[in-house]
Every structure is written in structure tokens, then in C-alpha cells.
C-alpha positions in Angstrom: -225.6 5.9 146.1 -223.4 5.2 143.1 -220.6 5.1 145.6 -222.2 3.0 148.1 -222.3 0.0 145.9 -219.3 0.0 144.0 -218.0 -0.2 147.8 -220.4 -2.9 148.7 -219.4 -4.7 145.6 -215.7 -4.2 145.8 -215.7 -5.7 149.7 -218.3 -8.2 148.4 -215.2 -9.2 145.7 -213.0 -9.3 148.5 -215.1 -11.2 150.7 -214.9 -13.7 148.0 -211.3 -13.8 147.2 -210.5 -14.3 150.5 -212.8 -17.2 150.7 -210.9 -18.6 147.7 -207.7 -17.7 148.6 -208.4 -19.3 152.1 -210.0 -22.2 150.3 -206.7 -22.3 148.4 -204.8 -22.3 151.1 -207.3 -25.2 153.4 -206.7 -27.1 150.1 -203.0 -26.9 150.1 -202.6 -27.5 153.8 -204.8 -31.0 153.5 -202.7 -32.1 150.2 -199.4 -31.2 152.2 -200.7 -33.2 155.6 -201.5 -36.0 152.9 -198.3 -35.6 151.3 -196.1 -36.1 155.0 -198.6 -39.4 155.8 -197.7 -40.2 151.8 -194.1 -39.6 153.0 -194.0 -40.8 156.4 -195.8 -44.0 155.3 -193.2 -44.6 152.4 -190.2 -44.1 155.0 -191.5 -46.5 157.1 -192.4 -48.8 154.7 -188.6 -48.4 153.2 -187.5 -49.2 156.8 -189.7 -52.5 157.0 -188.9 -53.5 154.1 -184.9 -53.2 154.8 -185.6 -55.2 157.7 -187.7 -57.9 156.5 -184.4 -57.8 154.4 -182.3 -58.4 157.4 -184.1 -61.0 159.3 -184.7 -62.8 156.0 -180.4 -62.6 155.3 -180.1 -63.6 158.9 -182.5 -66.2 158.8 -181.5 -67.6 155.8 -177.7 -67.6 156.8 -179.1 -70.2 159.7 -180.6 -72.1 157.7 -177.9 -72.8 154.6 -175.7 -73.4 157.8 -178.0 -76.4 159.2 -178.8 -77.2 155.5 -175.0 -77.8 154.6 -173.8 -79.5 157.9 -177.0 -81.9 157.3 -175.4 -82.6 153.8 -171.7 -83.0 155.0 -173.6 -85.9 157.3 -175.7 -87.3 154.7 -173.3 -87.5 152.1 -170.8 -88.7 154.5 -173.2 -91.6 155.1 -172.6 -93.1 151.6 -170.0 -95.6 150.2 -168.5 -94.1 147.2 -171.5 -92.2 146.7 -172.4 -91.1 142.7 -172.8 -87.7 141.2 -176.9 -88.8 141.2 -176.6 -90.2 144.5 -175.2 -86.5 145.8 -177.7 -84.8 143.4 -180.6 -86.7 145.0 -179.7 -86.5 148.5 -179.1 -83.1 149.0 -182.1 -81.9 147.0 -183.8 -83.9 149.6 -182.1 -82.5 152.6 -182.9 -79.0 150.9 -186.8 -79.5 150.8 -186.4 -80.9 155.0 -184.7 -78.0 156.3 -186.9 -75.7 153.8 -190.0 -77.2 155.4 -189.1 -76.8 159.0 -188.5 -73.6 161.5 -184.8 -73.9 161.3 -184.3 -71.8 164.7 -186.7 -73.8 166.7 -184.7 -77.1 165.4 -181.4 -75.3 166.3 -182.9 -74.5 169.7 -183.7 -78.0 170.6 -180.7 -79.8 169.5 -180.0 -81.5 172.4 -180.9 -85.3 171.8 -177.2 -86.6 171.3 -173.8 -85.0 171.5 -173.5 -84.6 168.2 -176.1 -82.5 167.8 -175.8 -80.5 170.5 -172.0 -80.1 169.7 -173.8 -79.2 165.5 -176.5 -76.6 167.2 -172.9 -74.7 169.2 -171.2 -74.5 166.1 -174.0 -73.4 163.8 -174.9 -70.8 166.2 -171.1 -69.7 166.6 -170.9 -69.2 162.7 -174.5 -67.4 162.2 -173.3 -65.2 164.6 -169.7 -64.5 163.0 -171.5 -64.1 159.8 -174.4 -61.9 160.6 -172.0 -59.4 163.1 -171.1 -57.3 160.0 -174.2 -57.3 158.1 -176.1 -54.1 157.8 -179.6 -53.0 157.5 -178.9 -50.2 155.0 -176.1 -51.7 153.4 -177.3 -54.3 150.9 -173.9 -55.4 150.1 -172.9 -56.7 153.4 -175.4 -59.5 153.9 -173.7 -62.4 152.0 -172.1 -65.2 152.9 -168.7 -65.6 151.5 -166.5 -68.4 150.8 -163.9 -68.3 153.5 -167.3 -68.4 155.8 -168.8 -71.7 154.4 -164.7 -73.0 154.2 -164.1 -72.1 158.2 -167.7 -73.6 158.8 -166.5 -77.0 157.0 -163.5 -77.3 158.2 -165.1 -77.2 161.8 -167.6 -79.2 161.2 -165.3 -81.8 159.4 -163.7 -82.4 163.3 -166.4 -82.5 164.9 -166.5 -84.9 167.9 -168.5 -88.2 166.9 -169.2 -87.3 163.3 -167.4 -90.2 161.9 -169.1 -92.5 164.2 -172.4 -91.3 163.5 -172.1 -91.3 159.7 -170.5 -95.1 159.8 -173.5 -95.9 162.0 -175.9 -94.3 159.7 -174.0 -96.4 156.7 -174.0 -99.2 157.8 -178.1 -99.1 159.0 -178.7 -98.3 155.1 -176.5 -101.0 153.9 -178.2 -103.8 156.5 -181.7 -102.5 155.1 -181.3 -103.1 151.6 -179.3 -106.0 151.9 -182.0 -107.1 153.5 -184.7 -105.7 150.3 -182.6 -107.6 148.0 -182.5 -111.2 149.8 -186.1 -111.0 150.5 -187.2 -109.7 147.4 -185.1 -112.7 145.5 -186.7 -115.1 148.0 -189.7 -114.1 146.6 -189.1 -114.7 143.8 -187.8 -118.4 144.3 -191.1 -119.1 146.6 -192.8 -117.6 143.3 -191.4 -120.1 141.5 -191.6 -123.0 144.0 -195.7 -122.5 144.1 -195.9 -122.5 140.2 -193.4 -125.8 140.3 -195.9 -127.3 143.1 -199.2 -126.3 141.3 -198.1 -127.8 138.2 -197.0 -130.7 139.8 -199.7 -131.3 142.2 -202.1 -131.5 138.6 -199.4 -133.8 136.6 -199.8 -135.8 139.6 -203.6 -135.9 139.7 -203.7 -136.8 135.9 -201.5 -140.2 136.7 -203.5 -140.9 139.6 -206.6 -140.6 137.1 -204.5 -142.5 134.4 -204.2 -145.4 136.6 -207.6 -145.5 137.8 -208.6 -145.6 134.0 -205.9 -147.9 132.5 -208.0 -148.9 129.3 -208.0 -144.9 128.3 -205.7 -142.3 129.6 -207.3 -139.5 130.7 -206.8 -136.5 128.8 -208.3 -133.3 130.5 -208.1 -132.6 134.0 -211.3 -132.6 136.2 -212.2 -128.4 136.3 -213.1 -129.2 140.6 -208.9 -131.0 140.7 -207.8 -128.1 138.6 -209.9 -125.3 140.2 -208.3 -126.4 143.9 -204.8 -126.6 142.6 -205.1 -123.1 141.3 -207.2 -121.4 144.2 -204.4 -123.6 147.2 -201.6 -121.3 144.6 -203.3 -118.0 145.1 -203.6 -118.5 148.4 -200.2 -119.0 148.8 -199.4 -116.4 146.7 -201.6 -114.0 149.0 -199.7 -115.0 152.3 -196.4 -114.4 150.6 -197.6 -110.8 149.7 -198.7 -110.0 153.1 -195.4 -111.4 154.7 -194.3 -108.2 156.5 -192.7 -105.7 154.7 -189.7 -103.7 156.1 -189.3 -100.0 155.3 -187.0 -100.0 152.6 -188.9 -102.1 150.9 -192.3 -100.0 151.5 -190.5 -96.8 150.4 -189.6 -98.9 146.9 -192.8 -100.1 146.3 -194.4 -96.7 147.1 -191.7 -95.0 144.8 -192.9 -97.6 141.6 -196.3 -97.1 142.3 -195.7 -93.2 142.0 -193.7 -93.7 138.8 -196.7 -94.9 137.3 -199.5 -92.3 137.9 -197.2 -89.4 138.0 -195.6 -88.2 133.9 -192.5 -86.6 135.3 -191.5 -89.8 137.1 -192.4 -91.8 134.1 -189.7 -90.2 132.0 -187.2 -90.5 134.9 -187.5 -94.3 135.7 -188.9 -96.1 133.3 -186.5 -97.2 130.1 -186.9 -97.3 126.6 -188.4 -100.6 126.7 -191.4 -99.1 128.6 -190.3 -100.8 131.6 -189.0 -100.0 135.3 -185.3 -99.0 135.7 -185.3 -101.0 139.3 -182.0 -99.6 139.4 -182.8 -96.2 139.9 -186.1 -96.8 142.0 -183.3 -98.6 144.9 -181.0 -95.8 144.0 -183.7 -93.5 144.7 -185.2 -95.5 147.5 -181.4 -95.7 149.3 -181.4 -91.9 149.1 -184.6 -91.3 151.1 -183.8 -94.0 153.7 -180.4 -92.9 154.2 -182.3 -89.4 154.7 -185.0 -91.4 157.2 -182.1 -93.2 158.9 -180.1 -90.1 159.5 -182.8 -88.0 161.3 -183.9 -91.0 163.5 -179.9 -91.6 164.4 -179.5 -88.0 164.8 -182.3 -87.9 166.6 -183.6 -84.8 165.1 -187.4 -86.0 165.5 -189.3 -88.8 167.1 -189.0 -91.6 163.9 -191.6 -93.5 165.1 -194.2 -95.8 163.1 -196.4 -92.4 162.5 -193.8 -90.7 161.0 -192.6 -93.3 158.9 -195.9 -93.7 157.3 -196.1 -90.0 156.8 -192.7 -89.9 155.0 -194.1 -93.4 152.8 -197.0 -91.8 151.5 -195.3 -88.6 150.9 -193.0 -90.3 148.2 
């Protein structure tokens, strides 16, 4: 009897390591299946991320391409253009080409020969650049300095370029010559409706005096006075409603921004506390010379919608 259950205990203890050991062994198997999804999932995570890599090299080679050729034209457009001028201007060629899908622009430039001519030769440089690159090789997606030099020195000859840039010029120039003459001959109309108003109530006080010879009059009738000053405003209204051209919307929209905003109060106001005007049409030449060259280009549809757009974005 003895014997019978130290048997029956001894295959009832290996009944039970077994159970562990295949426990053990169920256990083991699940962490190593974990372990390959673990492995599998950080291989091709590795791989997606090397190739986000890629696309985002190639991509970006694509778009500093457009975003310098749009820079060689812009600063091109400029007399004697200053360091700030330069500064300015491609900072805001930087922000339009980094707001845009740089390969569907490519793809439709197609509006002018120049363009279409600037689409062939970025594509023919992305493509010399981005033939060496590889995946798993860090070290190969750059863009060197001979690149950007060959890329400039093509672009430099390319057909129409200098016409487009004198054209471009010369619309900037016309505009705020224009700003300038009609913003003096406001001034002078200013001054001519003051001059007329004061006038028009000197010359209602003689007309008085000589109605009342035995005692000058002194003070002028509030209802004379009143009408002078309301016939002023009113011209002073239709002068500020005279139609506005563009340059001069994009400067009045740039000083009124100067004033709510505290980063642009530091940059263009003085020491006295008062507007640098000659940095608001510095700044105000820069985005019209931008405006100017994507509607000569014909990059987009300039029309009155997206003028407004780009005016309220300032």
C-alpha cells in the first residue's frame, strides 16, 4: 500500500512538473512571438523612418531649388538693392514656397516661357542631385556647393530672365512713384482745405464787419463757423476715400500692424515714438516686388481676391 502511493505521488509530482515545465515553455514561446512582432515592428519602423528620411531630403532638395531660383528673380528685380532689402525679400520668398506644395507648383509651370523653361531646369537639377542619395546612407543626402553653383550658373542664362526681372522693376518702381506723388498731393489738398476753411471764415467776419460798421464784429456766428468746418470734413472725407492703389494699401496695412503688434513696434517706430516711413515703404517695396513677381511670373491667378488676402495678411 506504502508503495502504491509513493508511486501515485511521485507521477502526481511529475504530472505537475510537466505542467510547469510546459507552462514554462507556453510562456517562453508567447514572449519570443512577442519579442519577433517587438522586432519585426522596430525593423520596419527603422525602414519608415529612413524613408520618410529620403522623401523628406528629396523633397526638400525641390524645394531650396524653386526657393533659390525664386530669390535669384526677386533680388534681381531691385535697383541696387540693400543688405535689409535682400534680408527682407528672401525671408519672404522663404515663408511662399514654405507654404505651398512645391511639386504640384513645379508641375504646373507652364504659364510663360520662363517658367516653364525654370520648372525643366529645376527638375533637371533635383534629379542630378537626388541620383546618388541613399536610403541607408545618411551622408549622401546633401546638397553640396558645386550643386547650388552649376544650378546658378544655369539659371543666371536662362532665356527671358533679364526681361522678366526689368519688367518686374520697373512695375515696382511705377507703383511707388506713384504712392509718393499721391500721398504728397494729399498732403497739399490737406493744406489747401485748411487754407480755404480759414479763409472762407476771415471772409465771413468782413462781410459781418461791414454790415456792422459802428462795431466790428468780434466772434464768428457758431451756424457760419459750424458750416465752414462740417463743408472741411467733408472734403477731407472724399480725399480719404479717393481710390487707393495697392502699394499704397499694403503701406497703410503695414503702419496699422506696427501699432497693435510689439515686435513691429520696436522695428519701425524711432526713438521719438514715431513711424520710421522709411522703413514701412522699404518694407512695403519688398512685399510688392514679391506680389508683382508672382502675378508677372504668372505663378497664381493675382486677381482682386488674392490681393486682398495677401493685404490683410501683412
Amino acid at each position: 500500500m506504502n508503495e502504491i502511493y509513493r508511486t501515485a505521488m511521485e507521477l502526481q509530482k511529475q504530472r505537475e512538473l510537466e505542467a510547469t515545465l510546459n507552462e514554462a515553455a507556453a510562456e517562453q514561446k508567447r514572449k519570443d512571438e512577442e519579442q519577433k512582432y517587438i522586432d519585426r515592428y522596430d525593423m520596419m519602423n527603422a525602414i519608415r523612418i529612413k524613408r520618410e528620411s529620403f522623401d523628406d531630403y528629396k523633397t526638400n532638395v525641390k524645394r531650396a531649388l524653386l526657393t533659390e531660383a525664386l530669390k535669384r528673380i526677386y533680388v534681381g528685380s531691385i535697383k541696387g538693392p540693400t543688405p535689409d532689402e535682400i534680408a527682407i525679400g528672401e525671408a519672404l520668398v522663404g515663408q511662399y514656397v514654405a507654404e505651398r506644395d512645391v511639386s504640384e507648383m513645379i508641375h504646373n509651370f507652364s504659364n510663360t516661357s520662363l517658367l516653364e523653361n525654370l520648372g525643366k531646369l529645376i527638375n533637371k537639377h533635383y534629379k542630378i542631385m537626388t541620383e546618388d542619395a541613399d536610403m541607408d546612407n545618411p551622408d549622401s543626402m546633401v546638397i553640396t556647393k558645386d550643386n547650388l553653383d552649376d544650378f546658378y550658373e544655369e539659371l543666371d542664362d536662362t532665356e527671358d530672365m533679364e526681361d522678366i526681372t526689368n519688367t518686374i522693376r520697373l512695375r515696382v518702381s511705377n507703383a511707388e512713384e506713384e504712392f509718393v506723388n499721391k500721398i504728397e498731393a494729399d498732403k497739399q489738398n490737406l493744406k489747401t482745405i485748411m487754407q480755404d476753411t480759414a479763409d472762407r471764415v476771415q471772409s465771413s467776419k468782413e462781410g459781418l464787419d461791414n454790415d456792422y460798421e459802428e462795431e466790428p464784429v468780434e466772434d464768428i456766428p457758431e451756424e457760419i463757423r459750424q458750416e465752414a468746418v462740417m463743408d472741411a470734413k467733408r472734403k477731407v472725407y472724399a480725399l480719404q476715400s479717393r481710390h487707393q492703389t495697392v502699394f499704397e494699401r499694403m503701406a497703410k496695412k503695414l503702419s496699422e500692424s506696427v501699432m497693435v503688434d510689439t515686435d513691429m513696434r520696436e522695428q519701425f517706430l524711432g526713438e521719438n515714438g514715431r513711424l520710421d516711413m522709411f522703413k514701412v515703404i522699404e518694407s512695403t517695396r519688398c512685399m510688392y516686388t514679391l506680389l508683382e513677381m508672382v502675378a508677372t511670373l504668372k505663378i497664381e491667378r493675382v486677381d482682386e481676391k488674392y490681393i486682398e488676402e495677401s493685404i490683410n495678411s501683412i
